[in-house]
C-alpha positions in Angstrom: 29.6 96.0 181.7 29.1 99.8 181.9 28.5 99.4 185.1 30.6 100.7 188.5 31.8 97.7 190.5 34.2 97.2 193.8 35.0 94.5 195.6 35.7 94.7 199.5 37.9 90.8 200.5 38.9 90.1 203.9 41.8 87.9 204.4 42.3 85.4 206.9 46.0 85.1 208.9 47.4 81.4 208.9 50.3 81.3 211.2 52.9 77.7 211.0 53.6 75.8 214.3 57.0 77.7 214.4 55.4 81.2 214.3 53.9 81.8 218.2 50.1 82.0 217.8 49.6 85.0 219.6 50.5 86.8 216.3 47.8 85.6 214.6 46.4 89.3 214.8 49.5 91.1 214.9 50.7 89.9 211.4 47.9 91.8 210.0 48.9 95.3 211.2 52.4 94.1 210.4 51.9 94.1 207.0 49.5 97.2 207.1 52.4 98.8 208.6 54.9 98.1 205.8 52.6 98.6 203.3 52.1 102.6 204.0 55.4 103.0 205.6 58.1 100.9 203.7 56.4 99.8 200.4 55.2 103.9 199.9 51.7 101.8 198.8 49.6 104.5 199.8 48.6 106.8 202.0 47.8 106.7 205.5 44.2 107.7 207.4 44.8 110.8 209.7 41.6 110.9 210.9 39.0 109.0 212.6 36.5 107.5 209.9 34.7 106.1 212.6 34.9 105.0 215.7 36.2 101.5 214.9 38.5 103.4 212.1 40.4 105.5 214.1 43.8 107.3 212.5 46.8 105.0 211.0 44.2 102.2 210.7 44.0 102.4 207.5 44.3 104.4 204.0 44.0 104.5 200.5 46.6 103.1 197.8 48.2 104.4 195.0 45.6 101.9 193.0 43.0 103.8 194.0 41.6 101.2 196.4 41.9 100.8 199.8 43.1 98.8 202.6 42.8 98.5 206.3 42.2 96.5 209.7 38.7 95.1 210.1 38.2 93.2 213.7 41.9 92.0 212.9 42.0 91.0 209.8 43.0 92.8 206.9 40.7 94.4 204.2 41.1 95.1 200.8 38.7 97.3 198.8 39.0 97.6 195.0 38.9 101.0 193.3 36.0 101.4 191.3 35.6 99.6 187.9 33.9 99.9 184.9 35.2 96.7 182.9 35.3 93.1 184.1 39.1 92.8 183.0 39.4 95.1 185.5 37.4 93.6 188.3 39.2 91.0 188.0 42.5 92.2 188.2 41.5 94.3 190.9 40.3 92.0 193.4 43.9 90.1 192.5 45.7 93.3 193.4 44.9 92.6 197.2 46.3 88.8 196.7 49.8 90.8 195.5 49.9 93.4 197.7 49.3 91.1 200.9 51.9 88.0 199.8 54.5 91.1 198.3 54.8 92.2 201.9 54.9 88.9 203.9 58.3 88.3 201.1 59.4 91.5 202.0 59.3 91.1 205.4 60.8 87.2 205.6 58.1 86.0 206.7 56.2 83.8 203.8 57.2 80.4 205.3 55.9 81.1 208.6 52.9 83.4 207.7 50.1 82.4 204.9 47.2 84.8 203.8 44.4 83.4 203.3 41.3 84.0 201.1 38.6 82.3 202.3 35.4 83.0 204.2 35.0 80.5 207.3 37.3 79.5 210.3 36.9 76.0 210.7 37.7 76.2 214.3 35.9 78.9 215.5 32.8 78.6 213.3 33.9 82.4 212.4 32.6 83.9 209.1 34.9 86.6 206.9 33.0 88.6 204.0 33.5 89.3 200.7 31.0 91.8 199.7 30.4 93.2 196.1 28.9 96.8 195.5 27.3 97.9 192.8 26.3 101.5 191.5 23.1 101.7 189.8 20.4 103.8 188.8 18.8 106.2 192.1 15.1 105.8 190.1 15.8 101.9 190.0 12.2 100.3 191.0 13.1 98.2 193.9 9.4 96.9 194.8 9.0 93.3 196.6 8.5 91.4 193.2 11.2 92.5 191.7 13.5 92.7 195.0 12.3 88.7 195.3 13.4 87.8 191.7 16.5 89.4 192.2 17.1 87.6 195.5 16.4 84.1 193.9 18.9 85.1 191.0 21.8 85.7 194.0 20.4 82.5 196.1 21.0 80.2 192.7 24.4 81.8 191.6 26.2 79.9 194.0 25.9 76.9 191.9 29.0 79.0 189.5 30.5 81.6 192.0 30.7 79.1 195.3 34.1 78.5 196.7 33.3 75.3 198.0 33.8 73.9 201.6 34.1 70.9 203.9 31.2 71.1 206.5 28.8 73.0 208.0 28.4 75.8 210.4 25.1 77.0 212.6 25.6 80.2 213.0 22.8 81.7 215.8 20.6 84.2 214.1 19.9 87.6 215.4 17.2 86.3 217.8 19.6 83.6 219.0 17.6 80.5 219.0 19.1 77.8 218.9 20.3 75.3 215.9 18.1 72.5 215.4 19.9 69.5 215.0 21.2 68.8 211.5 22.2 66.0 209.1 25.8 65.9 208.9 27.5 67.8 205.6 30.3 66.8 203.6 30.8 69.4 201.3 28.8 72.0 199.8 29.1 74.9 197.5 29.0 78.3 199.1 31.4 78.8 202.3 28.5 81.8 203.2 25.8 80.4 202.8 25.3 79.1 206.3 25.9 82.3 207.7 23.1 84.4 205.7 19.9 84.3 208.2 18.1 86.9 206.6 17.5 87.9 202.9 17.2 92.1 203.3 19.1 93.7 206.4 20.8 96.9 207.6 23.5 95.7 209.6 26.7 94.0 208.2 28.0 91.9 211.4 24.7 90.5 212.8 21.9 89.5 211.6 23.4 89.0 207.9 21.6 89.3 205.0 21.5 88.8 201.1 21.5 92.2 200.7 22.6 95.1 203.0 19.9 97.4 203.0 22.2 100.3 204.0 21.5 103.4 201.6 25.3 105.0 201.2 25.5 105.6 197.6 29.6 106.7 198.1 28.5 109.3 195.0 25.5 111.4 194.0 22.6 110.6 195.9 20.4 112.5 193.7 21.5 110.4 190.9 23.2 106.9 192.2 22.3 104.3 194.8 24.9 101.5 195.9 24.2 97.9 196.1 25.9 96.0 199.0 25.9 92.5 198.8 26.8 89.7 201.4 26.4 86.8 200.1 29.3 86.1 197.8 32.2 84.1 198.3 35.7 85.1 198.1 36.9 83.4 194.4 40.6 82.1 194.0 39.7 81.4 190.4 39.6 85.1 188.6 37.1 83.3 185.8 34.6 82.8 188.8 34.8 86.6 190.0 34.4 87.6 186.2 31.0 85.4 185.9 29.8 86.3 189.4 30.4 90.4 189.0 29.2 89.8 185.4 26.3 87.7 185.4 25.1 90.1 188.8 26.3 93.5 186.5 23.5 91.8 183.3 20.8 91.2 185.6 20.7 94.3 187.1 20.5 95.8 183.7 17.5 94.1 183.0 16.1 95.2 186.6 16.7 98.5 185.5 15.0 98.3 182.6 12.1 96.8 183.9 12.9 93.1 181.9 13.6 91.1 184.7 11.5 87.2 184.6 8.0 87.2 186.0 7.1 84.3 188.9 10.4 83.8 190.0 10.5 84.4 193.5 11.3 82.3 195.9 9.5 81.1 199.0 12.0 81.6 201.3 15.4 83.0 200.2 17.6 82.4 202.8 16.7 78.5 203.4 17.0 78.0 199.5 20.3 79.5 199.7 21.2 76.8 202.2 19.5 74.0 200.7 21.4 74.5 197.4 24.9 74.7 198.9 24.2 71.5 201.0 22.2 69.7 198.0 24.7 66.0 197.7 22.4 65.3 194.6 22.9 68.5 193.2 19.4 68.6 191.8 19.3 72.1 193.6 15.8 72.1 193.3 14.0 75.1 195.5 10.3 75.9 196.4 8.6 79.2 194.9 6.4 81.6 196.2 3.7 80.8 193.9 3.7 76.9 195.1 5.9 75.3 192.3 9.3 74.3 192.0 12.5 74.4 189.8 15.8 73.7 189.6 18.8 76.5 190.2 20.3 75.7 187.1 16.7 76.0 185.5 16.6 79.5 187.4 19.6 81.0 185.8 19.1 79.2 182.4 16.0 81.6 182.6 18.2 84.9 183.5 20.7 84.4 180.9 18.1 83.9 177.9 16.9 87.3 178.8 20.2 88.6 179.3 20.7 87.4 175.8 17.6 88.7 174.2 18.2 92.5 175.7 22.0 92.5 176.3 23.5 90.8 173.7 26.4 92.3 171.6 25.9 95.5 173.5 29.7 95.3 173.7 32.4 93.0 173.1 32.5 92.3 177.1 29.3 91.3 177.6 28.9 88.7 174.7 32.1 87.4 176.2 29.5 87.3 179.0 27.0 85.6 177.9 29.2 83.1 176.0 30.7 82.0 179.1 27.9 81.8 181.1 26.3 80.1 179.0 29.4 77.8 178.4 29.1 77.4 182.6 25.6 76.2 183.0 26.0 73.5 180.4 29.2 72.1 181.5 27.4 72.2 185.4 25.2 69.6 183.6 27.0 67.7 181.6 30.8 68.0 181.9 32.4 69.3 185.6 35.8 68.3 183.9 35.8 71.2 181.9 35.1 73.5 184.9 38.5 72.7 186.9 40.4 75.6 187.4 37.6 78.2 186.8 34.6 76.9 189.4 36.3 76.9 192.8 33.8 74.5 194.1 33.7 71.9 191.5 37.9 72.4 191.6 37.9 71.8 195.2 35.4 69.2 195.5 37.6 67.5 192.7 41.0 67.8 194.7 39.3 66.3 197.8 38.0 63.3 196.5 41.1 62.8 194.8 42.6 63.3 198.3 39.9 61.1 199.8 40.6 58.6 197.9 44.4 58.2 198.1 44.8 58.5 201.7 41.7 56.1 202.6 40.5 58.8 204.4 36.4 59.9 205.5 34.8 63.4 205.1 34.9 63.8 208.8 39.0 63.9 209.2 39.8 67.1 210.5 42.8 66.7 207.4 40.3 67.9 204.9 39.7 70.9 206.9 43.8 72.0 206.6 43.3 71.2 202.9 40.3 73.1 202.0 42.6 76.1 204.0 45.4 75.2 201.9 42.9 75.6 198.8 42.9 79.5 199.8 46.2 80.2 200.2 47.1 83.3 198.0 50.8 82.0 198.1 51.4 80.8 194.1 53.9 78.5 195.7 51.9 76.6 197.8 48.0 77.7 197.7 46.5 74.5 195.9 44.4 76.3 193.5 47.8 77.4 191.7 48.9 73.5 191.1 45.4 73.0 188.7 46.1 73.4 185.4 42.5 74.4 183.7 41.3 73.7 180.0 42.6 76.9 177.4 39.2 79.1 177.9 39.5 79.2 181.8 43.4 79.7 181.7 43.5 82.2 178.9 41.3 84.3 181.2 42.9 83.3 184.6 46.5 84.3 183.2 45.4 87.4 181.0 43.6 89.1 184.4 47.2 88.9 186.4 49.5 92.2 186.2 51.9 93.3 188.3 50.3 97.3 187.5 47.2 96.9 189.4 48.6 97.4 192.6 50.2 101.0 192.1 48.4 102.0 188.9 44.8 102.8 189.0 41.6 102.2 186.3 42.0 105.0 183.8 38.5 105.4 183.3 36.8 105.8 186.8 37.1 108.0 190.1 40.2 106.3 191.1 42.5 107.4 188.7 42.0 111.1 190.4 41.6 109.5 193.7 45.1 107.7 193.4 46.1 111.1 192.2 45.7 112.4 195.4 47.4 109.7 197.1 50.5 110.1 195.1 50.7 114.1 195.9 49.8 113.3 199.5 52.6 110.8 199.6 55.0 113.7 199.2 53.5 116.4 201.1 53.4 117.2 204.8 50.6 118.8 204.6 47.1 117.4 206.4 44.5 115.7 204.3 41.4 114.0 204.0 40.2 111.3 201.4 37.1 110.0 201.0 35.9 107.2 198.2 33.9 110.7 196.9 36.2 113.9 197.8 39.5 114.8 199.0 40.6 117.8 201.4 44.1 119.7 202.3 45.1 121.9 205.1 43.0 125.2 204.3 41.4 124.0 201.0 37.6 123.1 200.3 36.7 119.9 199.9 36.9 118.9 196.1 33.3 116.7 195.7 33.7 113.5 193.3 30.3 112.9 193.5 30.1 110.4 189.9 32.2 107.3 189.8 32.2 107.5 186.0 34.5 110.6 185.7 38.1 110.0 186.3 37.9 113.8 187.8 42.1 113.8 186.8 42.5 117.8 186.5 39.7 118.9 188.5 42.2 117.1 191.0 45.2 118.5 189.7 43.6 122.1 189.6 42.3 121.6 193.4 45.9 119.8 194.9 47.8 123.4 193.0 45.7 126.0 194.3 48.2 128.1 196.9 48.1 126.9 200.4 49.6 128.8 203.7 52.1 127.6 206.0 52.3 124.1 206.7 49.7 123.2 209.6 50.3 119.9 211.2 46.9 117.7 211.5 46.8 119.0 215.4 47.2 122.6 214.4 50.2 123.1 215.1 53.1 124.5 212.9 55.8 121.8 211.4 
């Protein structure tokens, strides 16, 4: 991939009838409390990061990633990573450190983490938002932000999660929902909540892409790409294709290969017409008058993928293979996508549903099974009782290990971050730690401004330079 990548999941809190419902946001800082106080999984912020982060609302973990509270649920950021085995077993890191705790604490028959991205009763929307280092000199102009917005709105048709319903989510200048044919299912779980295609904030008005311009490195050198869009995968072969197939085309964005007239009229009502498409034709209107098929659209990205990218490493024609593997078995054979496609898996285990309980898509049942899809229990999430075909599992099982959520990726930033998290761990002395530098007591600031170095003795070098007496955070002595 060669490419930095993080993930940032939000989980959602699912409480049984025994467990009283006004701890539906206190299990969260439960398990944020055990995780830096009794599991040692990191260290604890002793500082405001902003004003909705103030200290002991978070930290970083000894994986190099981080986790804290976010509007009461829990967050989990990745480290940064350069390969997609990685990615992958990243983003699963969160899933272990989450149900780990609720085990540890008693409490896994009563409390259920969930990894999903709508509240079915509230109408509520949770993210999971991909970043993406590239290039600072990376041309972003209209054309080529349009193709690459119709590459994200046609995705879905591989990366969606899949849900029951619909939501109408206000946009930012609150008019209100026109009245709508009633959805079954469809494929994306955000893709009602995207109103706008290029926007700046995060929790109104969301877009495709967050415009915000925090590079977490090198300005000079390094711009970040925040996406919304995505959805939260429970199938690690879907996070591999989405981070993967996104990593490839932004390769051939940066090097100026990216497909001519391919930019759709509107992104944002394609992006919903797809997900709620029965027919799954998918078909979307372009800006230059004519139409064509999502699966057409990204048959288009990966031949140039293949012509530029191919056997540029071992990953990425593991890549391409699969993609290409995806698109054709999204015509011709869904069977062979169970288990790695979350939508076609869940759309598969409600009509089987469906079908043996007589039931229609409007029983609020369906609604407690897509939840129970999402359930990052392996005991009793449904996505864990599919057994997929060889390629999918070989991937889906290979991804899982037990490492990834107290050992860091060798070969980025994080392994010197989660350096720092370990010496902090045992020190009483105050700190600072950033995604890109770390401070203590009297010490400069140590800048990490490139992703790509692992910075592992410029850390070591920096955490044993001599310090003076031990200063608590509030000046005084300890």
């Amino acid at each position: 991939m060669d490419r930095i990548v993080g993930i940032e999941t939000e989980y959602g809190c699912l409480l049984s009838e025994e467990e009283p419902h006004v701890n539906s946001e206190l299990w969260p800082a439960k398990v944020k409390n055990h995780l830096f106080r009794n599991a040692e999984a990191g260290t604890i912020d002793l500082h405001y990061r902003d004003y909705e982060e103030p200290p002991g609302n978070g930290g970083f973990l000894r994986n190099g990633g981080r986790l804290y509270l976010d509007m009461g649920h829990i967050e989990y950021a990745s480290p940064e990573c350069l390969h997609l085995h990685d990615v992958a077993a990243y983003e699963l890191a969160g899933d272990d450190l989450l149900q780990s705790s609720l085990i540890a604490l008693g409490a896994q028959d009563r409390v259920s983490f969930i990894k999903n991205n709508v509240d079915h009763h509230t109408g509520a929307t949770f993210g999971c938002h991909e970043n993406y280092l590239m290039k600072r000199e990376a041309q972003f102009t209209p054309p080529i932000l349009g193709t690459l917005l119709t590459f994200l709105a046609t995705r879905q048709i591989f990366t969606g999660a899949g849900r029951v319903g619909q939501s109408n989510p206000l946009a930012f200048d609150f008019e209100p929902p026109q009245p709508e044919t009633r959805v079954n299912f469809q494929l994306s779980q955000r893709a009602d909540h995207i109103v706008n295609d290029i926007y700046q904030w995060v929790q109104f008005n969301r877009a495709i892409i967050n415009a915000r311009d925090e590079p977490l490195a090198d300005y000079r050198k390094y711009r970040r790409l925040h996406l919304l869009i995505g959805d939260s995968n429970m199938s690690p072969y879907a996070t591999a294709l989405k981070i993967g197939t996104t990593a490839s085309v932004l390769s051939l964005l940066e090097d100026g290969r990216l497909p001519r007239n391919l930019v759709l009229a509107d992104a944002v009502q394609s992006t919903r017409d797809i997900s709620r498409d029965p027919t799954q034709q998918w078909i979307v209107n372009l800006e230059n008058g004519k139409t064509i098929g999502a699966l057409d659209v990204q048959w288009e990205f990966h031949q140039l993928a293949q012509k530029y990218l191919r056997n540029s490493s071992a990953e990425t024609s593991w890549l391409l293979e699969n993609w290409g593997f995806v698109l054709e078995a999204i015509a011709n054979n869904h069977q062979a996508l169970i288990g790695g496609v979350d939508w076609i898996t869940k759309k598969w285990l409600l009509e089987a549903f469906v079908e043996s309980e007589g039931l229609s898509w409007d029983d609020p049942w369906l609604q407690s099974v897509d939840l129970e899809y999402h359930n990052i229990d392996p005991l009793r999430g449904l996505f864990f009782a599919v057994t997929p075909g060889k390629r999918i599992a070989e991937w889906n099982n290979n991804v899982r290990r037990s490492s990834a959520t107290h050992v860091p990726p060798a070969n980025t930033r994080a392994s010197g971050r989660a350096r720092a998290v370990a010496f902090f761990q045992d020190c009483d002395s105050p700190y600072v730690i950033n995604w890109d530098s770390i401070a203590c007591d009297n010490r400069d600031f140590l800048v990490m401004g490139d992703p790509f170095q692992t910075y592992n003795e410029e850390v070591e070098r920096f955490l044993a330079k001599p310090r003076t007496a031990d200063v608590g955070i509030d000046g005084v002595d300890s």
